[in-house]
N, C-alpha and C positions, 0 to 999 in steps of 0.2 A: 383249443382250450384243454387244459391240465385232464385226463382222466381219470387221474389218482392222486390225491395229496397223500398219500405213505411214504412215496422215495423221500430222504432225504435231497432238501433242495441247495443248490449252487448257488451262486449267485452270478449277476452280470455288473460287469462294471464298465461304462463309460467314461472313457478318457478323449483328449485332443492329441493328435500326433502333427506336427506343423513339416512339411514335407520339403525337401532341398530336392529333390528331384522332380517333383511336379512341379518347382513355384517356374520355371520356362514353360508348360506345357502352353500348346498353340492356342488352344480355346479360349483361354481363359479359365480351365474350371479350376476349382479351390483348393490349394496348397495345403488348407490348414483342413484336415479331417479327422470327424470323429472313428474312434473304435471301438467295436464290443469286446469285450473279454469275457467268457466266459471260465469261473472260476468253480471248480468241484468243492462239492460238499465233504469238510475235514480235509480241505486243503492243509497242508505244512509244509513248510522251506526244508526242513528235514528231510523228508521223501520225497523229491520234485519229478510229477508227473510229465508225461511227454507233452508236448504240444503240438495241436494241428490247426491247419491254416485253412477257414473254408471260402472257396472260392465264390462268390455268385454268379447265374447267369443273366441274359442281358434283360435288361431294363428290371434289374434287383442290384440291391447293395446290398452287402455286408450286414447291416443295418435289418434289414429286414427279414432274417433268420430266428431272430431275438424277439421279433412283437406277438401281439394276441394272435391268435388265429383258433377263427371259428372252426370245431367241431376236428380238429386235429393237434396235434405235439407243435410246438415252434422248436428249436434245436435245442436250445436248454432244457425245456421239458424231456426230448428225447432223451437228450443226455442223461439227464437225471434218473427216467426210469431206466434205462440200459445198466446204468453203474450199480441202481438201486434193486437191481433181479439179478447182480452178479454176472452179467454176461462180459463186461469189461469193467478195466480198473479206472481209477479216476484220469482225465485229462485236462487239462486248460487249453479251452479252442479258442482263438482270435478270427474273430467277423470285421478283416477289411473292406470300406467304402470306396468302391474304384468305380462311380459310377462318372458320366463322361456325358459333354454334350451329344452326342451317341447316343444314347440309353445306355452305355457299356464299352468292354473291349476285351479283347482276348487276352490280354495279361502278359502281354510282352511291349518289349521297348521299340517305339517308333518316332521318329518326326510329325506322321502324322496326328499324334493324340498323345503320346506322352510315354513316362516310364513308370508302366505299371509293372513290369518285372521286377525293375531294381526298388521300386517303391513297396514290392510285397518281401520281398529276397532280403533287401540290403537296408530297409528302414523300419518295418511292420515287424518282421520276426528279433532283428534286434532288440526293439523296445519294447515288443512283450517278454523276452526272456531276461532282461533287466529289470524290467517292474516287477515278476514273479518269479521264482525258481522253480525252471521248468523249461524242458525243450534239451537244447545243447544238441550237439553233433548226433547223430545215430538214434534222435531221441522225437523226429520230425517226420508229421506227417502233413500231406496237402491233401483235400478230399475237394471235387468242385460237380457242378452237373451243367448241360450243355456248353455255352462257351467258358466256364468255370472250368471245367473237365477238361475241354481242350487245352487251356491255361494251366491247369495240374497237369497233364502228361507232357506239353512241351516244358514247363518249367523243368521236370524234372530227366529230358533229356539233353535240356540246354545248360545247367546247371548243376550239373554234379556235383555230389557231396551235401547238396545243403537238404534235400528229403530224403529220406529212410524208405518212409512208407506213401504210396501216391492210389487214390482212387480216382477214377474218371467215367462218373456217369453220362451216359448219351452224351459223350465229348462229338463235337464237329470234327468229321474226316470223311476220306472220299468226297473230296469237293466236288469232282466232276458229277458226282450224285445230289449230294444235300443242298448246292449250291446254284444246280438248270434252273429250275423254275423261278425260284428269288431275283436271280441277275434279270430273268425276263419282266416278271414285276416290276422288279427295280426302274430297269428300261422306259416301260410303261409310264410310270411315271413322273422321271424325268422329265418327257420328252414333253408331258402335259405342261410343265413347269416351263415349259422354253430351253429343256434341257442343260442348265445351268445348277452345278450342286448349290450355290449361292440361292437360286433361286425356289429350289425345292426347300430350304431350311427356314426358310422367309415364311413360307407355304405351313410348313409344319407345324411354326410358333402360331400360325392366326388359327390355324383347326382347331377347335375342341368340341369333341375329342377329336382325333386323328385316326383314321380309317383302316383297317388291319392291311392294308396296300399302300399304304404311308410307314406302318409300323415296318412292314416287310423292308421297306427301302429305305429306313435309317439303319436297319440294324444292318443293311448290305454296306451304307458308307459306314456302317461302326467298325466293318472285317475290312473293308477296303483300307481304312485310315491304319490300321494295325500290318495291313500284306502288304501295301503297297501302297506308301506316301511318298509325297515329291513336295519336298520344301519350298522348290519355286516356286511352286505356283496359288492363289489366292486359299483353294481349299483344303491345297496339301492333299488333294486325293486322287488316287488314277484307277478310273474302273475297266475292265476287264472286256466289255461290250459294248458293243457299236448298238449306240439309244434307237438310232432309226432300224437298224435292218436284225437286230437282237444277235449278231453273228459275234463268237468268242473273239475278242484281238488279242493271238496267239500269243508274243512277245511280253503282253503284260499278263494274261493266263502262266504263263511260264515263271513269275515272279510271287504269282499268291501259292501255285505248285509246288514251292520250298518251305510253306509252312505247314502244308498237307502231313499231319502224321504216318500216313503212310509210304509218305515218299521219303519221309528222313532218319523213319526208324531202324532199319540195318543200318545209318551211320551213326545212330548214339545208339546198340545196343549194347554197347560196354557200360555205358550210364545205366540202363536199365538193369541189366543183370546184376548192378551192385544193390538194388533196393533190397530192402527185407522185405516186401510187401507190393503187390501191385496188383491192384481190383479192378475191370474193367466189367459195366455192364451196357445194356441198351433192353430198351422193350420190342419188341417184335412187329410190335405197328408204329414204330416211330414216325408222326407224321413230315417230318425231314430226310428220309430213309436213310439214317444215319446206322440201323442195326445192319446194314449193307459192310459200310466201313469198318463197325466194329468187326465186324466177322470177319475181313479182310485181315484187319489186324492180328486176329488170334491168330490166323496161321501165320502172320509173319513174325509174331513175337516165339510159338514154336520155331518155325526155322529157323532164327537166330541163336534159341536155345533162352531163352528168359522165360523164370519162374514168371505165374502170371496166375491168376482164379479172374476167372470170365463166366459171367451168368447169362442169358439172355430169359425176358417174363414177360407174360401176358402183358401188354399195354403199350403204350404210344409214349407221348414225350412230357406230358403233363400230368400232373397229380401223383409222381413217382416218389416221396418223400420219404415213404416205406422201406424203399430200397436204402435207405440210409443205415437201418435197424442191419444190415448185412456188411456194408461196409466199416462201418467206424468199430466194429466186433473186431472187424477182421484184423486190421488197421492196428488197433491197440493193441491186439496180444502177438502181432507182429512184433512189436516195437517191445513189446516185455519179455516175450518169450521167443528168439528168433529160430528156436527148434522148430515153431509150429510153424513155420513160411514154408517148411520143405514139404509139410504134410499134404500143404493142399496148391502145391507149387503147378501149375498146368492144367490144373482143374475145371473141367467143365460142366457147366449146367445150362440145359435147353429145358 
């Protein structure tokens, strides 16, 4: 909830966007979605503010950046007081719904669950920058948190030219780490099921609610459906672990290890080093041990030689909203003032 009605407030505007590239996805889920748009207060076409695209993580939409929230900022609030204390200039952020029978997906293009890359890249950013003026080449940023985040930094290493500026909070990497235990749940579960993903889904629709070891194991076929899907077969999904004996089956381990940011990042770090901008943080108790990977990261984004500001803060992987107040700063006066990218280009904070 609001804590100040002083800032000058934005508004949001809900539109439909009817999608050509989901209307094949496998699920069935809905071609035709809504978006937020988040519009600054003294908007003008005359002065066209950049635009950023925020990603959500799993089991959130786009959609849900924008609602009431008790006893905290929703992102328009944020936004408002940010721009309304001067710390950045105005923006118009777009909240696309890329939510999936999954609860989610990493934001890239699959057989197994659809084309959320080119659905955010090549239809969401078009159409907001034709509905408002605002965005344009060098004028884009993507901010996301957990699989958001991993979704913002490969977009913008798969994708060159279309972001400027990319934040990625407690992004997914070092899978070999954030990913043991899950597969083992996953497993687990399965196997209770008859070992069939057909039949664990069966399973999921009759729960309510659904068990935070159900939860664990959709969100495994949500990465699975996105690393590594096989069109042939009824689920389109291939997991990584033998359900009975919980042992990696290397050959398809080897196929979700090419989406691992840290495995691909020396080969897109020419993509990287073009951004005006790139934030990466984690909390130090990540309960995913994902500030593992991030760490991993920062030294390979130095070795490679790419500007970078990397934080690491007291906390885990929830309730981190805060952490936004750091990025979308940084973010924007990147994008306005590309002097300042150098100032704080490798920067760390512990």
């Amino acid at each position: 909830m609001r804590k100040s009605q002083t800032w000058p407030q934005g508004s949001v505007r809900r539109v439909t966007l009817d999608s050509a590239v989901l209307a094949d996805n496998p699920w069935g889920d809905p071609a035709r979605r809504l978006l937020d748009i988040y519009v600054p207060a003294g908007y003008r076409e005359d002065s066209p503010p950049p635009l950023f695209v925020y990603l959500a993580g799993f089991t959130q939409s786009g959609l849900s950046q924008t609602n009431w929230s008790a006893f905290c900022e929703n992102m328009p609030e944020r936004l408002d007081r940010l721009i309304g204390q001067g710390r950045m200039g105005p923006v118009v952020v777009v909240f696309p719904d890329c939510f999936t029978r999954f609860g989610g997906n990493q934001y890239l293009n699959s057989a197994g669950v659809g084309r959320y890359e080119d659905y955010v890249i090549d239809e969401v950013v078009p159409f907001a920058e034709a509905q408002l003026c605002c965005g344009g080449r060098g004028r884009r940023a993507v901010i996301g948190k957990s699989y958001g985040g991993f979704g913002a930094l490969m977009q913008a290493m798969q994708r060159p030219g279309v972001w400027s500026a990319v934040a990625c909070h407690s992004g997914y990497m070092g899978f070999e780490q954030c990913y043991a235990n899950d597969l083992l749940v996953a497993a687990t579960q399965l196997r209770r099921q008859g070992g069939t993903i057909e039949a664990f889904l069966s399973h999921f629709d009759a729960t309510d609610p659904p068990s935070n070891n159900d939860v664990v194991t959709i969100a495994i076929l949500a990465v699975a459906a996105s690393y590594d899907s096989d069109p042939n077969c009824r689920s389109r999904i291939r997991l990584p672990i033998d359900l009975n004996t919980g042992e990696i089956i290397l050959e398809r381990w080897a196929v979700w290890q090419r989406h691992d940011p840290l495995r691909v990042v020396r080969e897109h770090a020419a993509a990287l080093r073009d951004l005006k901008a790139l934030f990466i943080d984690c909390g130090d108790a990540d309960e995913y041990h994902l500030q593992f990977g991030a760490r991993r990261l920062k030294h390979l984004l130095d070795e490679a030689g790419v500007a970078h500001l990397y934080e690491e803060f007291a906390g885990g992987h929830e309730g981190i909203d805060h952490r936004l107040d750091e990025s979308l700063v940084f973010l924007e006066r990147a994008l306005a003032e590309p002097a300042l990218t150098s100032i704080k280009s490798g920067h760390s904070r512990n």
